[in-house]
C-alpha positions in Angstrom: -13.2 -17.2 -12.2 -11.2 -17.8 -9.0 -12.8 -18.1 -5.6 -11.7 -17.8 -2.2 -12.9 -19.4 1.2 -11.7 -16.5 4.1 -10.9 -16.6 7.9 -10.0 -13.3 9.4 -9.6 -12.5 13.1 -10.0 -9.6 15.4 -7.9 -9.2 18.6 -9.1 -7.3 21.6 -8.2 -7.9 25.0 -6.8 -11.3 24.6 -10.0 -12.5 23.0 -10.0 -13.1 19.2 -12.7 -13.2 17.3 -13.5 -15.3 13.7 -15.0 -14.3 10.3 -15.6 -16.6 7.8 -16.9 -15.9 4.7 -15.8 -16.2 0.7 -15.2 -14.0 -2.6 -13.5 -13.5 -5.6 -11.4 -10.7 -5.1 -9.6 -11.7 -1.4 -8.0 -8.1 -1.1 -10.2 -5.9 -1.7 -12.7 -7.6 0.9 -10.1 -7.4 3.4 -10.3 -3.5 2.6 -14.1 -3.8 3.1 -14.4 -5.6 6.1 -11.5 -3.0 7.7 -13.2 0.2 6.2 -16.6 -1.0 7.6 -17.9 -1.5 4.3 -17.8 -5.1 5.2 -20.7 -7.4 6.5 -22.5 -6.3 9.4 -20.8 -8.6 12.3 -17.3 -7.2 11.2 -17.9 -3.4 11.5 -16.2 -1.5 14.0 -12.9 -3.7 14.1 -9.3 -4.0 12.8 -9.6 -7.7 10.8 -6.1 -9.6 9.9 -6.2 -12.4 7.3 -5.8 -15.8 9.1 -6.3 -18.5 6.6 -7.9 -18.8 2.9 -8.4 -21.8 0.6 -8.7 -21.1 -3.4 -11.7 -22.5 -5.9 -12.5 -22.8 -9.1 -16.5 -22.6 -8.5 -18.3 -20.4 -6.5 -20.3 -23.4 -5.5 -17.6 -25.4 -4.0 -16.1 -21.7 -2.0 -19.9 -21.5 -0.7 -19.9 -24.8 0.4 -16.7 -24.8 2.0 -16.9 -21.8 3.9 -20.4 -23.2 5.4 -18.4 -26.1 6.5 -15.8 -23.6 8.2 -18.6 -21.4 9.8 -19.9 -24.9 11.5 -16.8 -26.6 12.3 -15.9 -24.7 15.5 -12.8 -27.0 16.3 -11.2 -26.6 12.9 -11.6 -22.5 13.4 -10.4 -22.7 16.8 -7.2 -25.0 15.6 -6.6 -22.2 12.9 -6.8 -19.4 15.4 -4.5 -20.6 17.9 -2.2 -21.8 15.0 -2.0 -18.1 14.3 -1.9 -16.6 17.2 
């Protein structure tokens, strides 16, 4: 089974907010997160796919996207890139 490591953003006012977060079916948890079905943090908010990295394990996507939710410069390099 495929995996995927997920950054989406949300823009309001000129501020952009991250999500990271991973899965094995990429578009239908974009759907989620922008029906309010998603997690918690990403209710209430219009998401747009920034950046996503594919795996084979769902040990390795896990890792990965820990790494992501800790690295705040590499998130903030991938939302600027994108803006």
């Amino acid at each position: 089974m495929t995996y995927f490591v997920y950054l989406i953003a949300s823009y309001k006012k000129r501020k952009v907010i991250t999500y990271a977060g991973y899965t094995n079916h990429l578009k239908n948890r974009l759907k989620q997160h922008n029906c309010g079905k998603g997690a918690k943090f990403t209710r209430g908010r219009y998401w747009k796919l920034l950046y996503y990295e594919k795996y084979q394990t769902k040990r390795e996507a896990i890792l990965r996207e820990c790494y992501i939710k800790k690295n705040r410069s590499f998130r903030n390099m991938l939302k600027n890139k994108y803006k």
